[in-house]
Each structure stands twice: as structure tokens, then as C-alpha cells.
C-alpha positions as a printed NumPy array, in Angstrom:
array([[  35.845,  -91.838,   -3.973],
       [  37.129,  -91.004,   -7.261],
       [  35.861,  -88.946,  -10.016],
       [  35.496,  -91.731,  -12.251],
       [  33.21 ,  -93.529,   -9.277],
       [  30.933,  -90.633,   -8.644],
       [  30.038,  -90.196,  -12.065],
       [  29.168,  -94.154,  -12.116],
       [  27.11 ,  -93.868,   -9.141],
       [  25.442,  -90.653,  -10.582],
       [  24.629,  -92.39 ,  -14.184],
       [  23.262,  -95.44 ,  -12.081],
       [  21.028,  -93.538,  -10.155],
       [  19.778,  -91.27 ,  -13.477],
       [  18.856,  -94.619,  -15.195],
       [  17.028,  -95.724,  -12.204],
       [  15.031,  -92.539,  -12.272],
       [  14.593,  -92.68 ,  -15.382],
       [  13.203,  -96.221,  -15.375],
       [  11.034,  -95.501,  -12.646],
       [   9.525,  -92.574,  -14.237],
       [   8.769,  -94.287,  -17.346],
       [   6.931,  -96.964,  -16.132],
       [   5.026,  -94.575,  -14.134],
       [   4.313,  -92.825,  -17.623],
       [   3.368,  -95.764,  -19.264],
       [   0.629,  -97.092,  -16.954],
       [  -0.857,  -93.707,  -17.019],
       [  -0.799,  -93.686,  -20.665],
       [  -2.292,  -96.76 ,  -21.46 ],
       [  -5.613,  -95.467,  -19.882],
       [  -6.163,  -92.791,  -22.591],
       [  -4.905,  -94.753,  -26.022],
       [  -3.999,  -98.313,  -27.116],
       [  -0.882, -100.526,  -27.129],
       [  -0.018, -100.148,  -30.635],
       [  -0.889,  -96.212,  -30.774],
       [   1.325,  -96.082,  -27.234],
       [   4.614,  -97.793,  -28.526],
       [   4.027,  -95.803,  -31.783],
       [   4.168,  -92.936,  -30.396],
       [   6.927,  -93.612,  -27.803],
       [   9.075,  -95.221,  -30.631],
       [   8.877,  -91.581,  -32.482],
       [   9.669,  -89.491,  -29.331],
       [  12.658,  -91.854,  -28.81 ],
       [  13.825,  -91.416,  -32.805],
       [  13.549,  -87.673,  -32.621],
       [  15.32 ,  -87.407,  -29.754],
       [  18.091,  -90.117,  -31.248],
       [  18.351,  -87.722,  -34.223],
       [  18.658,  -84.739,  -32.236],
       [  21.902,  -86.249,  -30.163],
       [  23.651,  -87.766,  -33.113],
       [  23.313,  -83.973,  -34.404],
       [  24.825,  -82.834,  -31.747],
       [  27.712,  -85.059,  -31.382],
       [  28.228,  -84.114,  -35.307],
       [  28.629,  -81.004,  -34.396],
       [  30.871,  -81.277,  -31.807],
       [  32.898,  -83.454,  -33.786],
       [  32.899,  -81.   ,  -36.774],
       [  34.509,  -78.594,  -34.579],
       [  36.964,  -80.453,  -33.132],
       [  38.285,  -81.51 ,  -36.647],
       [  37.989,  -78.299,  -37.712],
       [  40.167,  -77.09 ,  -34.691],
       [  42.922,  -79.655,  -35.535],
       [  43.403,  -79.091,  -39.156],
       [  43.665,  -75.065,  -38.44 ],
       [  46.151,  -76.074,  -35.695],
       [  47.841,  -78.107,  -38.504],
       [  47.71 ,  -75.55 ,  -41.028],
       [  49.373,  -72.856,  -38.626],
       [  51.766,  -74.9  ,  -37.145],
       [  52.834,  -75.649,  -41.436],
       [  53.131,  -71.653,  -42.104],
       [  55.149,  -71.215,  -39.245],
       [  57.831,  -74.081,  -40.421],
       [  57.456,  -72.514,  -43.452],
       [  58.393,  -68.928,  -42.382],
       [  61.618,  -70.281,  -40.04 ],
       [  62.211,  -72.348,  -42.887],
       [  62.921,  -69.014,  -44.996],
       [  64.589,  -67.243,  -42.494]])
């Protein structure tokens, strides 16, 4: 199998898990508060968590611009210098 493959298999098997889990989650919860209060509340968790990813990708994406335009910026100086020489 390729690498490509085992990652699929692995992100298939996650989202099953995950699925699983959550409707596990959600019968328990309904015991203890209503439908509206329930989705409410999941709805939030889920936005927070949204938020804190999109951060993250930001930031990763920050740096990586950040890394090309210095790359840009020395590889300018050093035409520059062998440009005077």
C-alpha cells in the first residue's frame, strides 16, 4: 500500500470513531438536558473548536509567507552585492 492509501484508510477509520463516539455521547446526553439546550451547546463546542483551527492554520500560513518573502529579500541583496562586484 501506498502512503497516500494508508492515510485514507486511517482518516476513514478516525471518522468512524468519531461518529460512533458521538452518538454514544448524544444518547447519554439527552438524559440530563433538552434538545434545544443539547444542540446549543454542541453547536458552541463545535464553533470554538472551528475558531481555534482556522487560528491555527493562520498561523501556519503567516509563517510560511513570512519565510518566503525573507527568502525573497535575501536572495535580492545577494544579486545586489554580485551585481556591484
Amino acid at each position: 500500500m501506498n502512503k497516500k492509501s494508508l492515510i485514507g484508510n486511517f482518516l476513514l477509520i478516525l471518522a468512524a470513531f468519531i461518529w460512533g463516539c458521538a452518538f454514544v455521547a448524544q444518547s447519554i446526553g439527552m438524559d440530563f438536558v433538552r434538545p434545544f439546550t443539547f444542540n446549543g451547546i454542541r453547536s458552541l463546542l463545535a464553533g470554538i473548536v472551528l475558531l481555534t483551527v482556522i487560528f491555527i492554520f493562520e498561523q501556519i500560513q503567516k509563517k510560511k509567507v513570512l519565510s518566503k518573502i525573507l527568502k525573497l529579500i535575501q536572495l535580492r541583496l545577494l544579486l545586489q552585492k554580485q551585481m556591484m562586484i
